[in-house]
Phi, psi and omega in degrees: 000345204051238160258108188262140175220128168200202184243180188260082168112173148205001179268067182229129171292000213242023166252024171292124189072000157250314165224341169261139176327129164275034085347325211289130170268149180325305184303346186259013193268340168304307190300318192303292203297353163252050163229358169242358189243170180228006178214174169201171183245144164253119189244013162307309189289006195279261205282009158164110181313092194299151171296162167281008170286295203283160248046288194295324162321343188254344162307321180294300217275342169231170223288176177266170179085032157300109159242118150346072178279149152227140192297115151313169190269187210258352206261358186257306219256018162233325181266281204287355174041020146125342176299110183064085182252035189250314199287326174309290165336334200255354176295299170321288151290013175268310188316270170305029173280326169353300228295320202048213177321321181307005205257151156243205177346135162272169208208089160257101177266103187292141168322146157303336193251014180271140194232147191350099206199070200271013168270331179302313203267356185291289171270013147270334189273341182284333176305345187282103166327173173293325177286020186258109153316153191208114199246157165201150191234114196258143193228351185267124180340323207285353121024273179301356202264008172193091200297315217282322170305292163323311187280344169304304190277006176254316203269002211247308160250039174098341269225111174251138186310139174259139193283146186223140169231170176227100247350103197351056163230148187311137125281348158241155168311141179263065171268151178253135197227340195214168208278338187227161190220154177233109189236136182254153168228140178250317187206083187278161183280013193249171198251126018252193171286163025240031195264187199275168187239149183325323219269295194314320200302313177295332194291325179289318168315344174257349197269307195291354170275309178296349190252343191198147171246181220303304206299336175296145172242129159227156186244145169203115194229133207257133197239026168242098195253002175297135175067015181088335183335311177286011168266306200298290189307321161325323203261310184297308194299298209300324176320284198280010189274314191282011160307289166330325179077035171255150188248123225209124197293174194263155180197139196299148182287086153292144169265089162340135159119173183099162177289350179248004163077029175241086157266121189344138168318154181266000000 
């Protein structure tokens, strides 16, 4: 698989005329967005956890080597804080097994205010079989102030740290903890917001080369999605990555430009 580049989500209106027709009814915007993306991040299951119908639906609806991430839900890692992980965990993956080949990666995102408790994540990452990825993305500092622990329990299951940037600067340490990588984008400085600028988009693409070589998989998804950005930049990311001579999941030819710097598919 390599480098899968897709976007945080695809059911947004304000991408009618960016990636989707505005003909297009709502209920088709899955098929459309896999026929120009080859991943997606599902952050639908985060604020409320899909049936294993609608999960096996979007398998039926997209092509095979469609692969899926999906956000754990918020009830494990916001409400239950991580606590008594067996059952959320085990809901989850019961859920998504729908997905069948599609499921790719899971996304366990901590709260900003959770603060360093790597026997707790410990004993969450272990409820994951082995064969599940597992990505996880920690946001409060105190995180960081004791590498050798933290990076024991991400590299002990497999577990890869997720990379994060926030207006195109790194938010996290760039440790590589697992065989495969998760880079998330959130927010870029460039006009207009939230998107990324040409420059920024090339230093991760080198960053992300210089840390896993081509035969390695890493996911990667932009998670700035007003206006269209994350379409836009996915695809400008995808560019320079294959610049690089990395081999890179498909992503649609936008056309740069127009007053709002989105311009319609060609």
């Amino acid at each position: 698989m390599a480098l899968l580049v897709g976007t945080s989500g695809w059911q947004y209106k304000d991408w009618r005329g960016v990636l989707y027709p505005d003909k297009l009814p709502q209920r088709l915007w899955l098929e459309e967005y896999a026929r120009h993306f080859a991943t997606v991040e599902n952050n639908n299951a985060f604020y409320r956890l899909p049936s294993t119908e609608v999960f096996g639906s979007w398998r039926e609806r997209t092509p095979q080597g469609f692969v899926m991430a999906v956000k754990a839900s918020r009830y494990l890692t916001h409400i239950k804080r991580l606590r008594e992980p067996e059952e959320p965990v085990a809901r989850l993956l019961g859920r998504a097994a729908g997905l069948g080949e599609r499921m790719g990666p899971v996304l366990v995102q901590l709260p900003p205010n959770l603060q360093a408790d790597v026997e707790l994540l410990d004993a969450c990452l272990r409820r994951f079989p082995g064969g599940v990825r597992v990505a996880v993305e920690l946001r409060h500092e105190s995180w960081w102030r004791d590498e050798p622990a933290l990076r024991g329990v991400l590299e002990r299951y497999g577990a890869a740290l997720c990379w994060a940037d926030r207006l195109s600067r790194p938010v996290t340490p760039l440790w590589r903890t697992a065989p495969w990588g998760y880079v998330r984008f959130h927010a870029g400085l460039a006009d207009p917001p939230p998107r990324y600028g040409r420059q920024a988009l090339a230093s991760w693409a080198r960053r992300i080369a210089d840390a896993w070589t081509d035969e390695e998989d890493v996911y990667v998804y932009f998670n700035n999605d007003p206006g269209g950005a994350a379409v836009v930049d996915a695809a400008t990311f995808a560019r320079a990555a294959a610049a690089l001579g990395r081999t890179v999941s498909r992503t649609p030819p936008i056309a740069l430009g127009g007053p709002s710097g989105v311009g319609p598919m060609g």
